[in-house]
C-alpha positions in Angstrom: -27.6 -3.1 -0.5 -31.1 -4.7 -0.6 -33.1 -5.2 2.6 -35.5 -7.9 2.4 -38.7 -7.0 5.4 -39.8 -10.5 6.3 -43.1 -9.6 8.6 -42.0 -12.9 11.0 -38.3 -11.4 11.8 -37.8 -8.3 13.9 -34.1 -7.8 12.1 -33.7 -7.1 8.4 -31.7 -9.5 5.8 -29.0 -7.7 4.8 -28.0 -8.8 0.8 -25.2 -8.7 -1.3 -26.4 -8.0 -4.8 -24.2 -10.0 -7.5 -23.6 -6.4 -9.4 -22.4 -5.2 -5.8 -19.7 -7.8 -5.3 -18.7 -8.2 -9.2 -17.9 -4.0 -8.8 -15.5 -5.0 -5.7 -13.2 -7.7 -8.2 -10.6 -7.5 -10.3 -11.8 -7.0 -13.6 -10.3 -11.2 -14.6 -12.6 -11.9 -12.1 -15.5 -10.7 -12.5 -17.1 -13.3 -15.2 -16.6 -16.5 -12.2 -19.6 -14.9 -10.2 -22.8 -16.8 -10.9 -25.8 -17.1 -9.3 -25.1 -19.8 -7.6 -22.2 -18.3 -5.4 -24.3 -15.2 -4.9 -27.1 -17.5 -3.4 -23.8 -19.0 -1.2 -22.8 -16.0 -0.1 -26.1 -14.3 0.9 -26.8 -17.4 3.0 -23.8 -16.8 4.8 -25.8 -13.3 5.5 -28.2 -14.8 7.9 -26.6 -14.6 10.4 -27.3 -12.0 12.4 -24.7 -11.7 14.9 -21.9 -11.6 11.5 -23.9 -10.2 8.7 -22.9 -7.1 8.8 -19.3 -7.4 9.3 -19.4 -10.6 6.5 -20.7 -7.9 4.2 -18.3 -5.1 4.9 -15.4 -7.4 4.8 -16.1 -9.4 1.7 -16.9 -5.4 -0.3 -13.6 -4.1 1.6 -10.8 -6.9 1.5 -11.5 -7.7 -2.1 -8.6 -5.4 -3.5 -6.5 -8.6 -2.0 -7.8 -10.8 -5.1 -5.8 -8.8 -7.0 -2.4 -10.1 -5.7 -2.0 -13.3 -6.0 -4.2 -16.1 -8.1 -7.0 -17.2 -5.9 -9.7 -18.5 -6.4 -12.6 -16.1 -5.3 -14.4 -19.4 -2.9 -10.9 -19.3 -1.0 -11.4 -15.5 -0.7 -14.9 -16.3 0.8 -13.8 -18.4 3.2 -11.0 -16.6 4.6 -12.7 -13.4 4.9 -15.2 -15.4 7.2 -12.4 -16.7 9.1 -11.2 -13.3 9.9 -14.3 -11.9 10.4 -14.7 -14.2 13.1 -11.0 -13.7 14.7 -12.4 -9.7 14.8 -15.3 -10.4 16.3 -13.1 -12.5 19.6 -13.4 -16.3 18.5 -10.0 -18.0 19.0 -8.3 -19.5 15.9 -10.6 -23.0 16.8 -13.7 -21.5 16.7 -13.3 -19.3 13.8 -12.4 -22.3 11.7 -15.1 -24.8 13.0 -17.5 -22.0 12.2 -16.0 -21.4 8.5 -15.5 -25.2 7.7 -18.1 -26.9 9.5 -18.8 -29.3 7.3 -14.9 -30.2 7.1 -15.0 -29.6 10.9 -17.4 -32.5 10.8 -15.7 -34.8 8.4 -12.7 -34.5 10.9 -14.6 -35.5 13.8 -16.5 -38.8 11.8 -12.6 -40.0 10.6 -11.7 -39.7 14.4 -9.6 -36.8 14.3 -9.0 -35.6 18.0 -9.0 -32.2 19.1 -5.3 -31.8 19.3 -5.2 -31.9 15.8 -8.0 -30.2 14.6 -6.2 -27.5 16.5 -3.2 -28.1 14.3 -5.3 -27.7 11.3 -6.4 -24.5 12.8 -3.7 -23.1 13.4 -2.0 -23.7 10.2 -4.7 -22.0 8.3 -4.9 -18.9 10.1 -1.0 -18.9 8.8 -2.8 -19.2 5.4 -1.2 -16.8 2.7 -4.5 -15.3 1.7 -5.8 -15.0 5.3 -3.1 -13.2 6.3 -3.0 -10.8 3.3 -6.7 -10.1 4.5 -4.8 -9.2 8.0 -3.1 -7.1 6.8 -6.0 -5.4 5.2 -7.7 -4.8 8.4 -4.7 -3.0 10.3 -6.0 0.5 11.5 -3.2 3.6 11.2 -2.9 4.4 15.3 -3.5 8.2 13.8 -6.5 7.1 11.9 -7.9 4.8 14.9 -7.2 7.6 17.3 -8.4 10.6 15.4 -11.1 11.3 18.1 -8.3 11.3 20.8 -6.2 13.7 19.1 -8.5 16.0 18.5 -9.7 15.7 22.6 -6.2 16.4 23.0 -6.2 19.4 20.7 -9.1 21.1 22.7 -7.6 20.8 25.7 -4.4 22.2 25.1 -6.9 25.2 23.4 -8.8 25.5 26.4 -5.5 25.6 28.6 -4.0 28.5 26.2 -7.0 30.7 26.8 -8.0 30.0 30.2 -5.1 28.3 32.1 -4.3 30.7 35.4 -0.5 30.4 34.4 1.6 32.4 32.3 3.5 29.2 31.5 1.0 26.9 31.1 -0.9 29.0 28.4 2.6 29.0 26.7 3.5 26.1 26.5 -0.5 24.7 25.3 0.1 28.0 22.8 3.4 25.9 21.5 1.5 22.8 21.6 -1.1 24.0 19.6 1.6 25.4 16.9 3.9 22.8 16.2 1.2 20.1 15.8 -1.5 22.5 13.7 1.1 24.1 11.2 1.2 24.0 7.8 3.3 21.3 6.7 6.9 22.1 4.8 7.3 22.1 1.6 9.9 20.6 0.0 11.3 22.1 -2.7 14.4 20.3 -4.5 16.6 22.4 -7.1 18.8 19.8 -9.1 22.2 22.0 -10.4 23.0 19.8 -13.8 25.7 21.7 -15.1 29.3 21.0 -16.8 31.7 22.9 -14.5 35.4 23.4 -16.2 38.3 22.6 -14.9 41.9 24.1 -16.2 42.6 20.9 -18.2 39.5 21.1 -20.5 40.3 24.6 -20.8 44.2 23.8 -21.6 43.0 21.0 -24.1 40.8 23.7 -25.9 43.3 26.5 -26.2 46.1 23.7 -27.6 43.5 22.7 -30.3 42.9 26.3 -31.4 46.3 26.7 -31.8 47.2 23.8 -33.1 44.4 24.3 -35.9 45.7 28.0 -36.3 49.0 26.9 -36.9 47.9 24.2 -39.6 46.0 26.9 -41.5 48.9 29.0 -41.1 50.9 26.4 -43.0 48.4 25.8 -45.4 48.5 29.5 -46.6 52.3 29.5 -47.0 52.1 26.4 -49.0 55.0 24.6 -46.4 52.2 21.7 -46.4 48.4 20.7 -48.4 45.3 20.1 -46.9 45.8 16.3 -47.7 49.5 16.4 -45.7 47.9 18.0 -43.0 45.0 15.3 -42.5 47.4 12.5 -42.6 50.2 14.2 -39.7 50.4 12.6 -36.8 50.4 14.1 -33.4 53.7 13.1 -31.1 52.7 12.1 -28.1 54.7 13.6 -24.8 54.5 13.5 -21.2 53.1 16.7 -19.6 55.6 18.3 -17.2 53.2 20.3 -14.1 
């Protein structure tokens, strides 16, 4: 971040260097940033009631870029939009403010109010805007960490010093079953070939069958050539 001190402003400029914001895009990206875009974006940084959020947004939401094919203007514009819905503006006013020279045009073709609305409102439906949405959607745990942890000390404070038996119980249990150690799960995978009496009736049959052929063999009743060729009578097996 580069501050600029201008000696006739009491609040510093806040910048976005073009190395900054090429860091934040996917990497297909990254070549479309020229100076001129930079010099856009940065005068969208004077403001100084938006600045700051207009910088953190367009550095934060910019993982969005990478899914879906948009062009990194649109991503701009809509990050502006939203920054705006954040800071309280109504769907209207956050998209006169992004699009005022649009919001303009409208007015100078005679475009009443009900439908600029109409426009409005369909662009805060806007695919990209509403992926940045989603981007800006706190975990309750996460956005209530500092409550929690209130919590936490009271229910130790109770446990220690709480004039009841009970009480300092039930703050002890409290205490325990949100501050333990979480389970491990372990998973053991059996992958084994169990036998059942018919494999094990199929392999004693073969053994014999192959003793008995050997047997044969030996006492010349049949050659190894008669025995390849000998078919096996199928039967029905009686349980």
């Amino acid at each position: 971040m580069v501050l600029s001190m201008d000696p006739n402003t009491e609040v510093n400029e806040v910048y976005l260097s073009k190395e900054e914001f090429k860091a934040t895009l996917p990497k297909a990206m990254k070549g479309r940033i020229s100076d001129e875009l930079m010099g856009s974006i940065n005068g969208l940084l004077q403001d100084q009631t938006t600045r700051v959020e207009l910088r953190e947004n367009l550095i934060g939401y910019a993982s969005v870029l990478a899914q879906g094919r948009y062009k990194v203007e649109d991503y701009i514009s809509a990050v502006k939009y939203v920054s705006y819905k954040m800071l309280g503006s109504s769907n209207l006013e956050s998209y006169v403010k992004t699009f005022p020279q649009r919001y303009k045009r409208l007015l100078d073709d005679g475009v009443d109010d009900h439908r600029v609305s109409a426009y409005a409102s369909a662009y805060n439906k806007n695919q990209l805007v509403n992926k940045i949405y989603e981007q800006t959607l706190i975990p309750s745990h996460i956005l209530n960490a500092d409550q929690f942890q209130k919590a936490l000390n009271v229910q130790a404070e109770l446990m220690v010093h709480a004039n009841s038996e009970k009480v300092r119980s039930d703050a002890a249990n409290s205490l325990l079953t949100h501050l333990k150690r979480p389970e491990v799960t372990k998973i053991e995978l059996d992958v084994g070939l169990k036998e059942d009496k018919t494999i094990n009736d199929l392999r004693q049959a073969t053994m014999a069958l192959a003793a008995s052929q050997r047997d044969m063999i030996k006492s010349g009743m049949m050659n190894a050539k008669e025995v390849a060729h000998s078919q096996i009578i199928e039967g029905e097996v009686v349980e």
